[in-house]
BAKOLSE-537006 format. One record per residue (C-alpha): x, y, z; residue in one letter. Coordinates in steps of 0.001 Angstrom, whole numbers, plus 500000, padded with zeros to 6 digits. Last residue first. Example, Ala and Ser with C-alpha at 12.3 -4.5 7.8 and 13.67 -1.06 7.14 Angstrom:
(site (513670 498940 507140) 'S');
(site (512300 495500 507800) 'A');
END
This chain:
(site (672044 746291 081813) 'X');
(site (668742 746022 080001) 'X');
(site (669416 748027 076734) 'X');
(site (666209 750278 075885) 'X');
(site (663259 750079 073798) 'X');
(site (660581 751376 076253) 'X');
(site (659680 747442 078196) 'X');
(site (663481 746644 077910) 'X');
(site (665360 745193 075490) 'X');
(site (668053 741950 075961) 'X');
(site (671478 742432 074364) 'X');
(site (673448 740533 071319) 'X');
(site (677173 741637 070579) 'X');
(site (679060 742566 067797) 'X');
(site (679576 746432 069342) 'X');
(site (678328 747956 066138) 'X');
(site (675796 745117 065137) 'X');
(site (674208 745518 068352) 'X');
(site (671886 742348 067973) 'X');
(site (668511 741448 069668) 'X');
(site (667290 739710 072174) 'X');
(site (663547 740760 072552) 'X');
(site (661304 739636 075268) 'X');
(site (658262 737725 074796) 'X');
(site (655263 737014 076906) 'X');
(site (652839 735089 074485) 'X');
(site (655018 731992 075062) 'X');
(site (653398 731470 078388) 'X');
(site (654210 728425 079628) 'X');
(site (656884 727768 076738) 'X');
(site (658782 730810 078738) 'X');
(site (660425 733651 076974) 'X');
(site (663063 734899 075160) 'X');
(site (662498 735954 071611) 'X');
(site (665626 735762 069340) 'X');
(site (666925 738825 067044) 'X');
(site (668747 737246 063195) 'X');
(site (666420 739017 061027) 'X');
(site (664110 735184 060306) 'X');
(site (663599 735068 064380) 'X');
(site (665656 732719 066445) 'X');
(site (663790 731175 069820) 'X');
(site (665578 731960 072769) 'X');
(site (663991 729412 075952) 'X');
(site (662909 729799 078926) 'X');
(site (661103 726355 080999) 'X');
(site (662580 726546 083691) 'X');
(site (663285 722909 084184) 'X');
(site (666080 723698 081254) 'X');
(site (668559 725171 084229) 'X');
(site (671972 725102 083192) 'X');
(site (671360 725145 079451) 'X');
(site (668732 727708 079879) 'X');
(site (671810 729661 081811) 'X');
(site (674408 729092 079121) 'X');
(site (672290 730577 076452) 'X');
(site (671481 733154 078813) 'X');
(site (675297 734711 078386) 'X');
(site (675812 738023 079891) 'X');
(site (672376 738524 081289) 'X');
(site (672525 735708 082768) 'X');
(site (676098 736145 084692) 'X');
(site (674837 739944 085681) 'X');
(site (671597 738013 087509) 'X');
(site (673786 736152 089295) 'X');
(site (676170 738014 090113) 'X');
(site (673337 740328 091601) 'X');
(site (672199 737357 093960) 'X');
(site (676180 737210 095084) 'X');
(site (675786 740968 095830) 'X');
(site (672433 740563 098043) 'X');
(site (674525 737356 100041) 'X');
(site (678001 738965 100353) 'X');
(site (675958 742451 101162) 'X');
(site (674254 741334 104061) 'X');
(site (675541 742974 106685) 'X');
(site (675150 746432 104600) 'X');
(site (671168 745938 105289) 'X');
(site (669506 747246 102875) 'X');
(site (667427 743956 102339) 'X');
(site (666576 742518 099119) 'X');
(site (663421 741446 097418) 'X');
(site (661285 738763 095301) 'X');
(site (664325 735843 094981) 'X');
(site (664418 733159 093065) 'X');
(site (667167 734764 091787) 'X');
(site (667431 734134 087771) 'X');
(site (663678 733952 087991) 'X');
(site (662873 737442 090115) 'X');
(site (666008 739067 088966) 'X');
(site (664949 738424 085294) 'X');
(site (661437 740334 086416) 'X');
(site (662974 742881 087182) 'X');
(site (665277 743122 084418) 'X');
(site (661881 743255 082316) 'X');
(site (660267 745575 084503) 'X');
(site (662978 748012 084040) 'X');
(site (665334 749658 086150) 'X');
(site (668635 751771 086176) 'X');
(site (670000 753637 088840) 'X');
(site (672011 750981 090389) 'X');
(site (671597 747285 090945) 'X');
(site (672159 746706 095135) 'X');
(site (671608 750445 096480) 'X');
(site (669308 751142 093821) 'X');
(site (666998 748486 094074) 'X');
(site (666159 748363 097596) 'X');
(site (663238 750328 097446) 'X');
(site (661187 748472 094883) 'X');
(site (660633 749940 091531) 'X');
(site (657030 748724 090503) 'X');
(site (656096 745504 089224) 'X');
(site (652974 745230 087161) 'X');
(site (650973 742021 086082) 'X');
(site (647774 743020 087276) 'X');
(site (644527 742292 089108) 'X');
(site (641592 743875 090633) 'X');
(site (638585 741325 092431) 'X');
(site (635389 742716 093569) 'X');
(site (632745 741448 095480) 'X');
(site (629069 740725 095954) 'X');
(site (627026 739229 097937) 'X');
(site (628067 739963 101555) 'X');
(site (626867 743462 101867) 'X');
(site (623109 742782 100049) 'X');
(site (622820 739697 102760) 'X');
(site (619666 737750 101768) 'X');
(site (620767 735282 099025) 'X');
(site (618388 732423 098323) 'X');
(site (618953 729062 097509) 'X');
(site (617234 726556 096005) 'X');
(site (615296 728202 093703) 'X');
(site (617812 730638 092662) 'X');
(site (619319 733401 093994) 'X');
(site (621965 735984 092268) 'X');
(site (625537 735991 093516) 'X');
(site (627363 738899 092761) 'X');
(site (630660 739743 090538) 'X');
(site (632653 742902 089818) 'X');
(site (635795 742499 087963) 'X');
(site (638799 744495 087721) 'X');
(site (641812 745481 085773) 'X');
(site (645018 746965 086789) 'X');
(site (647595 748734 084430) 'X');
(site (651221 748726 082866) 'X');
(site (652237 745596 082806) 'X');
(site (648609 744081 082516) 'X');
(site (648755 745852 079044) 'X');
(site (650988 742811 078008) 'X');
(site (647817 740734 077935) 'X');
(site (648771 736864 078579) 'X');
(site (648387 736676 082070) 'X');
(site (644755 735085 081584) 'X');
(site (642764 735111 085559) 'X');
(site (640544 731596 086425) 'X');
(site (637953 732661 089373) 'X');
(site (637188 728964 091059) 'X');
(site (634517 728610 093246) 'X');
(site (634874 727493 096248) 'X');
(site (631465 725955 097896) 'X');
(site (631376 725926 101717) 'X');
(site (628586 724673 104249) 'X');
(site (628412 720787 102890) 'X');
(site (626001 717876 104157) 'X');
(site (625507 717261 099830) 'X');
(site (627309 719435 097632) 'X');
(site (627243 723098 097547) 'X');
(site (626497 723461 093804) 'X');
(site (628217 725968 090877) 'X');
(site (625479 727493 088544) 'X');
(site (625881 728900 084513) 'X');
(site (629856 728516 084520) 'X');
(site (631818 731552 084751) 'X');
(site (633932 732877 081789) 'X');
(site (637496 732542 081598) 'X');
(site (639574 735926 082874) 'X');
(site (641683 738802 081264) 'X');
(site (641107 737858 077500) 'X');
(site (638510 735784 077143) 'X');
(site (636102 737977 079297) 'X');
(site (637912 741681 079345) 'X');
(site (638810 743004 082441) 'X');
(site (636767 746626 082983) 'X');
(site (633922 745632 085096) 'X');
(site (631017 747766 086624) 'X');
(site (629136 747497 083990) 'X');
(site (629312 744131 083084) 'X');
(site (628675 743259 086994) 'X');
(site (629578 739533 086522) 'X');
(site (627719 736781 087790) 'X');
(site (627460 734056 090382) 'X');
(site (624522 731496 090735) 'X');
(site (623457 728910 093267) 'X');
(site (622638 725110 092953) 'X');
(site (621940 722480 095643) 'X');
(site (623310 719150 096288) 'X');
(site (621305 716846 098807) 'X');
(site (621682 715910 102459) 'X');
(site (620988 719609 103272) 'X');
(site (622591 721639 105228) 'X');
(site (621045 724240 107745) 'X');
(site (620995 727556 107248) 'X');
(site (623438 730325 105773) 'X');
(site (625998 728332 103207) 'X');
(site (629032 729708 102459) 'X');
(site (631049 730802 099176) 'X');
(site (634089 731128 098996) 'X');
(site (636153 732452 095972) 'X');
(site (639223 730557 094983) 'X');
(site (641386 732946 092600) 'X');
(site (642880 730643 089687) 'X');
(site (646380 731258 087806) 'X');
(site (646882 731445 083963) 'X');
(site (650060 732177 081725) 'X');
(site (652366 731676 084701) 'X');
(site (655865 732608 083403) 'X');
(site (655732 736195 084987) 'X');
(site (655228 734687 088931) 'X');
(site (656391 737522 090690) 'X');
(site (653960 740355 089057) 'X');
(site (650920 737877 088408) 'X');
(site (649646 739588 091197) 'X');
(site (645905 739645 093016) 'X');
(site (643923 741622 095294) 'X');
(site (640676 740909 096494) 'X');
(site (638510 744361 097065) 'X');
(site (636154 745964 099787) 'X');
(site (635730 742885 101762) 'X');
(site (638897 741380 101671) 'X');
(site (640698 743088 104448) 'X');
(site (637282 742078 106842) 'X');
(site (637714 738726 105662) 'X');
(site (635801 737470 102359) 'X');
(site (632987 734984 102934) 'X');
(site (631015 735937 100132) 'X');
(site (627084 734638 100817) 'X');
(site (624663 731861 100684) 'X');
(site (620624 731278 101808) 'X');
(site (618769 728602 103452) 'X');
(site (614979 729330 103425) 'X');
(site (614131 730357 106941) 'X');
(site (613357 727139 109457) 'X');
(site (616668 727846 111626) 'X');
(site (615794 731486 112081) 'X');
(site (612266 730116 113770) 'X');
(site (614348 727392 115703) 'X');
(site (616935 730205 116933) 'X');
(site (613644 732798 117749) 'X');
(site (611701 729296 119914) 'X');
(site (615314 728633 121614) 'X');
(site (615376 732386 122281) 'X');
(site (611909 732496 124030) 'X');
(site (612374 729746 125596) 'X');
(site (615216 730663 127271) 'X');
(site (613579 734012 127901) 'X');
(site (610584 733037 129389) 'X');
(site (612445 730181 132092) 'X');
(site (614440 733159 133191) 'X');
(site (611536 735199 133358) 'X');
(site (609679 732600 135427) 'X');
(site (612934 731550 137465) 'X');
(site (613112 735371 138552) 'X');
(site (609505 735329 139811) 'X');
(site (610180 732494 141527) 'X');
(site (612908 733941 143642) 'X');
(site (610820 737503 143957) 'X');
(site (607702 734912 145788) 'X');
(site (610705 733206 148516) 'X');
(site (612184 736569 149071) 'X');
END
């Protein structure tokens, strides 16, 4: 019993060693990064400008961590775009990336910053994407083909939600949608007939702008809307932000009134 006993403190004595002498071996490999994306992440970041229409820019954060021990000075890494694997336009949908970003000194995380243009009226209707990857460089390495790459798709669409009809009727449009989303402050609606005083009061709102939104940009200039007149006598509507986002306010010469248009020529009502 005595002999098996230190047999057993042998192995166990083997195998601690053994793993401190594999964890110091890992420890002394070249220090490498990767895409720390969650698990829901991993096959493609999502991103919106649906509820936020006035925003003419926004940034996506993508981390970036450090594999190996860190180092009490700066060092560089690389991320690119997959040009052929990527349909958003440089420019147009997104800024270019710098040459290198660094994970500064006694750090394990670098975020670097993915800056998305909502000023392409196509995003209305469609998704783009882009495909990026981290490349090594001489001070660090990248050694986990899953975790270096990614893909982020983005749009500016809204889709029909399911309490619309029950609250605003058969109609929709993007553009009224997106006038419920400001006017409101506000991105959905219960069905729940309990709360009808509070969805219906949200709707008088929305009916009171589109009935005079003179008076509402007077009543609310933080927004940042305005009507601008046009030589024919129609006004754009939109935000300063992102004056490239216009809607049309035009006049019904038969009925002597002025009305907003949709996204397919139509009244909003």
């Amino acid at each position: 019993m005595k002999h098996r006993s230190v047999v057993l403190l042998l192995i166990m004595a083997a195998t601690v060693f053994g793993c401190q002498k594999s964890e110091l071996t890992g420890f002394d490999s070249p220090a490498q990064v990767y895409f720390d994306f969650s698990d829901a992440q991993r096959d493609s970041l999502l991103f919106t400008f649906a509820y936020t229409p006035a925003k003419a820019s926004d940034t996506v954060y993508l981390p970036v961590k450090l594999l190996g021990i860190r180092s009490e000075q700066s060092r560089s890494f690389v991320v690119k775009i997959d040009a052929d694997s990527t349909t958003a336009v440089v420019g147009k949908h997104y800024k270019a990336l710098e040459p290198s970003y660094e994970i500064t000194a006694n750090e394990g995380i670098c975020y670097v910053p993915l800056i998305l243009y909502n000023t392409d009226p196509l995003l209305e209707d469609a998704s783009v994407r882009i495909k990026f990857y981290l490349e090594a460089t001489s001070q660090l390495g990248v050694g986990l083909p899953p975790l270096s790459e990614g893909r982020l798709v983005f749009s500016s669409k809204l889709e029909r939600p399911d309490w619309w009809g029950m609250w605003l009727g058969d109609y929709y449009s993007r553009v009224k949608h997106q006038f419920f989303l400001f006017v409101t402050g506000q991105t959905s609606m219960t069905t729940e007939g309990l709360d009808a005083p509070k969805n219906l009061y949200f709707v008088s709102l929305l009916n009171s702008f589109l009935n005079d939104p003179f008076k509402w940009i007077a009543k609310h200039p933080e927004s940042g809307y305005t009507l601008t007149k046009n030589a024919d006598g129609s006004y754009d509507f939109y935000n300063v932000s992102n004056p490239d986002k216009k809607v049309p306010y035009v006049l019904d010469s038969q009925a002597g009134r002025y009305f907003f248009m949709d996204e397919n020529g139509l009244e909003v009502k």
